[in-house]
N, C-alpha and C positions, 0 to 999 in steps of 0.2 A: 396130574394134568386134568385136572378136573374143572379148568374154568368156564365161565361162560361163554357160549358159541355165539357169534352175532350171526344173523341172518344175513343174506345178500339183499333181500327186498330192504331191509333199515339201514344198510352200509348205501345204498343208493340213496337212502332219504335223507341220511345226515348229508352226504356230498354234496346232493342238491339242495339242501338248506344253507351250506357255507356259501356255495359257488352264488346261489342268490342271495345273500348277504352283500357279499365283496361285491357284485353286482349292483345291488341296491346302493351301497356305500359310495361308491364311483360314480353311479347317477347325482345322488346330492353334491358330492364335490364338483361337478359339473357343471349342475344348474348352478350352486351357488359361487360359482367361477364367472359364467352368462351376465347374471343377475345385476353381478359386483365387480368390481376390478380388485384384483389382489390390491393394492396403492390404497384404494376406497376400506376394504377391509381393515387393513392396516390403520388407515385415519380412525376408523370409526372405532377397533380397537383401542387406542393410543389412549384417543379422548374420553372413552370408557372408562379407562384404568384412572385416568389422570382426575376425574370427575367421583371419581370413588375413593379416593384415598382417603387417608387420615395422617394429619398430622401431628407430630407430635415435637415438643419441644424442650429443649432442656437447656439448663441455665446454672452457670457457675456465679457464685456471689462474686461481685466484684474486690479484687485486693491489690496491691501495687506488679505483681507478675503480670494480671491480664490487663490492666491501665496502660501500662505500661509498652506492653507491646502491641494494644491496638494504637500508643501513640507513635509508637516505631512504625508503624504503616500508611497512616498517614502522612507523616513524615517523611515517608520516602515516596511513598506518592504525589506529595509536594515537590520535592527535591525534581523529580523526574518532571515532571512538569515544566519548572523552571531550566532544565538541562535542553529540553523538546526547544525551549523560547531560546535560549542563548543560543542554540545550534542554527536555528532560523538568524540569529541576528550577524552570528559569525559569518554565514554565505554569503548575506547582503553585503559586509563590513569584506568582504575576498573580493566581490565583483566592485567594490567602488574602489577599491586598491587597484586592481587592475585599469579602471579608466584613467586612474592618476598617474601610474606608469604610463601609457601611452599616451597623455598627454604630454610626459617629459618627454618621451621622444619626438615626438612632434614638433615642441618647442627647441631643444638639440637641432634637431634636422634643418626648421627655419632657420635661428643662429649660423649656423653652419652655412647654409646658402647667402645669407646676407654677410657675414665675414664676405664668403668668398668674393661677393660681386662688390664691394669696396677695393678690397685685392684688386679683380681685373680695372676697376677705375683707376686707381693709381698707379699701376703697370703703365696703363694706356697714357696717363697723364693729364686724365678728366677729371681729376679731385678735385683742381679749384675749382671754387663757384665762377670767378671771373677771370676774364682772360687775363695774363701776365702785360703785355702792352697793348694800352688803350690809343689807336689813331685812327682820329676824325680827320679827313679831308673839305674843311670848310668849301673851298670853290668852286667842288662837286656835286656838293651837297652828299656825299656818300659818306 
């Protein structure tokens, strides 16, 4: 048991070296909290990274696989395109069906009234255009 004995006067000094540390540490974080907005830090990080990069790039020879299936992409991004347009032209081609329906009811419904009101003229016996016996009373004048 022979190790070295710390003093109390240097166990106090390290303590207060960490505790002002942490201290000191927690100030900067503080001011630089004041300074900046977290949000702002963030932007200005982002755009740092994003301004530093390197890019790099790599590239397969072109052969009938990759041809190929970037023409399959386009292609169906064509396809979809034209499906987008047909869908648009279908709801038009729904809503003018519909006014055409109720146009035939409409014309139904008229039909139907005018039947009927020949109906009630010939009930009543109003159908002819002119009366059945025409007398004038010449000596009248009536």
């Amino acid at each position: 048991m022979g190790g070295k004995r710390v003093s109390k006067k240097s166990a106090r000094k390290r303590t207060a070296v960490r505790t002002g540390m942490i201290a000191l540490a927690f100030a900067l974080l503080l001011v630089g909290f004041v300074r900046n907005s977290p949000a702002a830090l963030a932007h200005s990080a982002a755009s740092s990274l994003a301004s530093a990069s390197v890019a790099i790039t790599a590239g397969v020879s072109p052969n009938p696989e990759n041809t190929l299936a970037a023409q399959l992409t386009a292609k169906e991004a064509q396809l979809n395109e034209q499906q987008q347009s047909i869908d648009a032209q279908e709801k038009k081609v729904a809503s003018l069906d519909m006014l055409g329906l109720y146009s035939l009811i409409a014309s139904a419904i008229l039909f139907v009234l005018v039947a009927m009101n020949f109906y009630m003229d010939w009930r009543r016996g109003r159908f002819a255009a002119a009366p059945r016996q025409l007398s004038v009373d010449l000596r009248t004048g009536r």
